[in-house]
N, C-alpha and C positions, 0 to 999 in steps of 0.2 A: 719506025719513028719513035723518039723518047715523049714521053709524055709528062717526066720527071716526078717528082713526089705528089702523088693525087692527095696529100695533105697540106701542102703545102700555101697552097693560099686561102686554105679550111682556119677558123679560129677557133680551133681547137687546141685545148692544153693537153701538152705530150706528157705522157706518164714517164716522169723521170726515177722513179722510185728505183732502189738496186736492191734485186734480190738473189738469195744465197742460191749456192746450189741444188737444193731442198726445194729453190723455188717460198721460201719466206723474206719478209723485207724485215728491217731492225727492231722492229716491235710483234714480230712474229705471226704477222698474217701473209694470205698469199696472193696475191691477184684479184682473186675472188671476195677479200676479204672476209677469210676463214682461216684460224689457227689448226694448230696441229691437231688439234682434238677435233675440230668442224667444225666452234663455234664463232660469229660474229663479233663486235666489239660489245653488240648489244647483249651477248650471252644466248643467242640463238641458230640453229644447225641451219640447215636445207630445207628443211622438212618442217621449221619455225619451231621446236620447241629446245628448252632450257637441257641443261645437263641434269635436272631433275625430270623432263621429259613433260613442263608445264610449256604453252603459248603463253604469248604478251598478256594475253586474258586471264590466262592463272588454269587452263584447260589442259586435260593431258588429251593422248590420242581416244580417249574412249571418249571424251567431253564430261570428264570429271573433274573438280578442282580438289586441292589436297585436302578439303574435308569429306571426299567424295561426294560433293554434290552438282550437277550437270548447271547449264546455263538458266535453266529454268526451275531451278533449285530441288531436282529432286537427286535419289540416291539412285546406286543399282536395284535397290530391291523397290524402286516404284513408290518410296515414302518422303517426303518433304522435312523440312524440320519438325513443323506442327505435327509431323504425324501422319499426315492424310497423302494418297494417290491421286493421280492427276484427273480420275474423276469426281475429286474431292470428297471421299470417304478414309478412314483411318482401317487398320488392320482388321478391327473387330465391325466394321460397314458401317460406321455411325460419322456423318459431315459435321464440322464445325459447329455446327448449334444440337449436336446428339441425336440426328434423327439418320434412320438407315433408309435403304434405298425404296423401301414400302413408305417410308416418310410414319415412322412411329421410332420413340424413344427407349431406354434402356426397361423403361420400366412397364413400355406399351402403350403410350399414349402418342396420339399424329397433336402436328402442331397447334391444331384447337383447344388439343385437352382432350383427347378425345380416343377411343379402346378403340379394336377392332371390331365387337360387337355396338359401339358405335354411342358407351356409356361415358362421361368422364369422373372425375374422381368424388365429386358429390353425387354422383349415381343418379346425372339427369342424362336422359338420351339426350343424341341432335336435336330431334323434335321436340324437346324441349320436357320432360317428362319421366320421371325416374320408372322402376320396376312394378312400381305395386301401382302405377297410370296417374301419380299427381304430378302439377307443376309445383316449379320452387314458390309459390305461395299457396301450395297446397288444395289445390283443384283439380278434376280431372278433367277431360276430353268434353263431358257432358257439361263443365262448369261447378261439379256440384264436389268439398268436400268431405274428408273419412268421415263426417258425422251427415251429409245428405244433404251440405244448404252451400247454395249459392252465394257469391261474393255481397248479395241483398238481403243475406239471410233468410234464405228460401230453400226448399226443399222442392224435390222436382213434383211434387202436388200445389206447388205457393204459396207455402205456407210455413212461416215463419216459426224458429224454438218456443216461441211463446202462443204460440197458437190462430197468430194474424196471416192472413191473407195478404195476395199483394196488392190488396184495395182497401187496405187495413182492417177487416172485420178477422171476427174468429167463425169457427164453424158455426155459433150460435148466432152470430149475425151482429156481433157487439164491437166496435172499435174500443182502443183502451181507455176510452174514457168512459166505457159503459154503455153507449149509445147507439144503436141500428141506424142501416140504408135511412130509417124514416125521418129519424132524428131522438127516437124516442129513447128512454133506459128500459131495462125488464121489468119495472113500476109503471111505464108507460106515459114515464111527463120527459119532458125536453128540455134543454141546456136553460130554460127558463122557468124550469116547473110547470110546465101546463100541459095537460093529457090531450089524446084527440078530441074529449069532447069540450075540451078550451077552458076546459076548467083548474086553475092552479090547487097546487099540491097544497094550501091553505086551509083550502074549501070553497075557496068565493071565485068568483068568476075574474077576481086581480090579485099580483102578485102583492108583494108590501109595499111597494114604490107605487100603487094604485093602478097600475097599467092590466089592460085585458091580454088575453090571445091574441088581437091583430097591432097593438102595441098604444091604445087609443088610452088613455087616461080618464079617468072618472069627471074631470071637468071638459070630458068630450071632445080632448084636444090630442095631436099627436106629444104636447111638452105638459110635464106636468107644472106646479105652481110655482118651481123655481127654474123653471124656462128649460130643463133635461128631459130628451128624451127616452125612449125604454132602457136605450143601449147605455146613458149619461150622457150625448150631448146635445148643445145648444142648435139654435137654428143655422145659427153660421158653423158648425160642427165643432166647435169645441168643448170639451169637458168640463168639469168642476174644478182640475188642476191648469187648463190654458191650455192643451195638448189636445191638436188634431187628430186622427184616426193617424196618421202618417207619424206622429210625434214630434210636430212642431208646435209652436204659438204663434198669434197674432202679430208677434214682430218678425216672425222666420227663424228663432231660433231653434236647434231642436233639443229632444232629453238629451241631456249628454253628463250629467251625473244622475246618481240615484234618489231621488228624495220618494215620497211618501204621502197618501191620500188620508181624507178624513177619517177612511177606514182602517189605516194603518199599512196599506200595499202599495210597493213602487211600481215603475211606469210597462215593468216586467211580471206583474201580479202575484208578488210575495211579499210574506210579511217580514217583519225583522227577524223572525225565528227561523226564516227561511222555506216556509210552507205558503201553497196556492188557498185559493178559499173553500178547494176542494180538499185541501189537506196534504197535499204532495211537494214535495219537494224540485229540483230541478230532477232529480235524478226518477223523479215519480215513486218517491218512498215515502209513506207515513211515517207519524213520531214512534212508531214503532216497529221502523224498517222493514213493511213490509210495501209493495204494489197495490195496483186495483184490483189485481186478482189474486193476493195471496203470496206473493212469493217475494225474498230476500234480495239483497247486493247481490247473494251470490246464487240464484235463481234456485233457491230453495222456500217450501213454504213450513208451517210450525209444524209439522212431519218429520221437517226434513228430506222430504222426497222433492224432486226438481222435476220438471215439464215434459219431462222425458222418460219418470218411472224411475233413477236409481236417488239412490241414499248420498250423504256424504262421502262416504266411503266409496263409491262409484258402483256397486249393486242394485241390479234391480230383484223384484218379486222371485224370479228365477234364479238367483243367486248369480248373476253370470256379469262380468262387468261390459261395456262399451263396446269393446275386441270380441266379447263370446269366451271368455275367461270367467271359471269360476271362483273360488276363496283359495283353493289347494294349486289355483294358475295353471288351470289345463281346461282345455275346450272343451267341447260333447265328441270328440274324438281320440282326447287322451293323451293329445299333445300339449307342450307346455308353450309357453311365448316364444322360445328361441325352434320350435320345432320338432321336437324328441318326448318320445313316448316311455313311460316307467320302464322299459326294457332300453331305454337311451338307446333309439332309433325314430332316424325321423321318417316322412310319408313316403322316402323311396327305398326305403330300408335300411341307412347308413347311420352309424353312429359317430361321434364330435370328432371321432378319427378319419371319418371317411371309409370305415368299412364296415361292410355284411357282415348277418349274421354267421356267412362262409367263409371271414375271410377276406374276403376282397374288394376292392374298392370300385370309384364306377366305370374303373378302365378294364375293371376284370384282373387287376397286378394284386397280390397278398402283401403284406408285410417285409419279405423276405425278395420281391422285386421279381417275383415269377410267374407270368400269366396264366391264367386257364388252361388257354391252350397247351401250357408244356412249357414254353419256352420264355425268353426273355422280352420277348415283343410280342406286342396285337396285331392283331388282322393289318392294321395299317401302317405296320412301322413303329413303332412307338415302344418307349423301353418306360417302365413305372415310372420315371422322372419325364415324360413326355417328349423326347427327343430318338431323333433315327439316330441308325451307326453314323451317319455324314455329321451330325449335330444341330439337323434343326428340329427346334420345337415344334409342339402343336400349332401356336399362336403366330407360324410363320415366319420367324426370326430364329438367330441362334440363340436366341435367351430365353427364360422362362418369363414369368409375368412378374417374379421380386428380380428379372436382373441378372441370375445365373444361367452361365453356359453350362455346356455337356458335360463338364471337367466339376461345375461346382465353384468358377470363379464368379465374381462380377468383373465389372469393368475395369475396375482397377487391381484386378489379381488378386481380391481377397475372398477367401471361404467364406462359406456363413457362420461359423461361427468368427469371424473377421480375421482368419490369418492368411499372409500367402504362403508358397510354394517352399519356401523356407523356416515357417512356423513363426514369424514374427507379424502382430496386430500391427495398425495402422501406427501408434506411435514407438514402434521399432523394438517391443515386449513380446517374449515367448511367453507361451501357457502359465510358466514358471514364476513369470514377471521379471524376468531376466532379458540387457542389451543384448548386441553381439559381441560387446568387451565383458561380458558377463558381470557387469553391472544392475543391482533392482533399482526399479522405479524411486526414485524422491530421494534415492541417494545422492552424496556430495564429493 
């Protein structure tokens, strides 16, 4: 039975194309639409890449683009453009913001600021508190300052540079204005003149304003004959200036400039010279700069000695200043401020170099990089610059604590004395001070 063309009532378009012997048509593809080479019209084989052997994408068969780098933009050797591998570290282990995979930077600091032993670069611990136990205002643990006083000016007895208590007395039982618990002075009369046995410091049993010890006036009244009482004021409590205990007047208004009493004192109890009726200042210094007890602005008295035993000079009787430092600056052990004893050794036996009187420093390395033991390394691994054969340092990193690897580079390939590998500093000068067109510096 014919069945005739099974295309035939298909509406499909018949490939009229005529091709050569070869099997190409007149633009030199073939069926397949692939020139003699292999490739597409688009410029791509079987297999989709170019005659450069890139994909549509610009990939070759390994998935590198002709800058060698992969879809996700890294290289063969696992580095990025920035530098860094796909667990986001650079060659030398440090991520984009310079910290390596312990999370400390070139220089050993973690992102707080902060060393391995857990100092940062103003030398306060985490807990807040440098090496010799102060905070950054200068306190330790206990609260109490390198000189023994609290942020109240205390000492851990309570007792203040000057000799107060924290109930204001001194050990004598005197507040600074002279006065004991009782109220009395070491004469024995009161902020009014009048002893325990009620007698004012006069002689008569009233002050000048005529008043007794219970505040009673000679005309038997608590006011005396111009209506004030002991204190100056009136019955409705006002003064001789119009000025309530609070420092207002009868109308509500209060002090609010300075003026001056019959006596000469404003509403703050100083005179125009700027002294109390006691003689002091605001600062509590007489006209001859001194305190109630003797001492200067700058807590010295006519000595020259201050509350504490030392001189101007910061000595005291012992010759020894504040630190336990004497005139020659060495302690009762013969060390100077920085540590180091006349034989320039300090208390572990090291001198400003770092080494014994043997030699060697406190890893046991000499000069010459040779351990104790014999060889080039400690018990632990460790070669005089503190790094193993592999290249790590002590401090856990390939760096030391200024920044140099095993080699003596920093991070940027330069020596410590700042050259790299090809003996050129940072701005492209040999030792010489010579370019690499052998050009010097600041020439034209």
């Amino acid at each position: 039975m014919n069945y005739g063309d099974p295309l035939r009532d298909k509406n499909i378009e018949r490939d009229t194309t005529i091709y050569n012997s070869e099997g190409f048509d007149r633009r030199g593809f073939n069926k397949f639409g692939y020139d003699r080479h292999g490739f597409n019209e688009q410029g791509f084989n079987a297999s989709g890449f170019d005659k450069y052997g890139f994909d549509a994408q610009g990939f070759d068969k390994n998935g590198y683009n002709n800058q060698g780098y992969d879809k996700e933009g890294f290289r063969a050797t696992g580095y990025n453009k920035a530098g860094f591998d796909r667990t986001g570290y650079d060659r030398y282990g440090y991520d984009a913001d310079g910290y390596n995979k312990s999370g400390y930077n070139v220089q050993g600091y973690d992102r707080e600021g902060y060393k391995v032993d857990g100092f940062n670069r103003q030398g306060f611990h985490k807990n807040g508190y440098n090496r010799d136990g102060y905070d950054v205002h200068g306190f330790n643990r206990a609260g109490f300052n390198k000189q023994g006083y609290d942020k109240y000016g205390f000492n851990k007895y309570g007792v203040s540079a000057q000799g107060y208590g924290t109930d204001g007395f001194n050990k004598l039982g005197y507040d600074k204005n002279g006065f004991n618990r009782q109220g009395y002075n070491k004469f024995g009369y009161d902020k009014r003149g009048f002893n325990r046995d009620r007698k004012h410091m006069n002689g008569t049993m009233y002050d000048s304003k005529g008043f007794d010890f219970q505040g009673v006036h000679l005309n038997n009244s608590p006011f005396d004959d111009h209506g004030f009482d002991q204190a100056g004021y009136d019955a409705q409590g006002f003064n001789k200036r119009g000025y309530n205990r609070e420092g207002f007047t009868r109308d509500g208004a209060h002090i609010s400039e300075k003026t001056y009493d019959e006596e000469g004192y404003d509403q703050h109890g100083y005179n125009r010279d700027g002294f109390d009726r006691a003689g002091y200042d605001a600062s509590g210094l007489n006209s001859l700069g001194y305190d109630s007890e003797g001492y200067d602005a700058q807590g010295f008295n006519k000595q020259g000695i201050d509350r504490e035993g030392y001189n101007r000079d910061g000595f005291n009787k012992a010759g020894v200043d504040r630190e336990g430092f004497g005139k020659n600056g060495r302690n009762r052990q013969g060390y100077d401020k920085k540590g180091f004893n006349l034989q320039g050794y300090d208390k572990n036996g090291f001198n400003k170099e770092g080494y014994n009187r043997f030699g060697y420093d406190r890893y046991g390395f000499n000069r010459d990089g040779k351990h104790a033991n014999g060889t080039k390394y400690d018990t632990k691994g460790f070669d005089c610059n503190g790094f193993t054969p592999q290249g790590l340092h002590r401090n856990g990193t390939d760096r030391d604590d200024q920044g140099y690897d095993k080699s003596g580079y920093d991070a940027d390939r330069y020596d410590r004395k700042g050259f790299n590998k090809l003996g050129y500093d940072r701005s492209g000068y040999d030792k010489y001070g010579y370019d690499k067109s052998g050009f010097r510096a600041g020439s034209k």
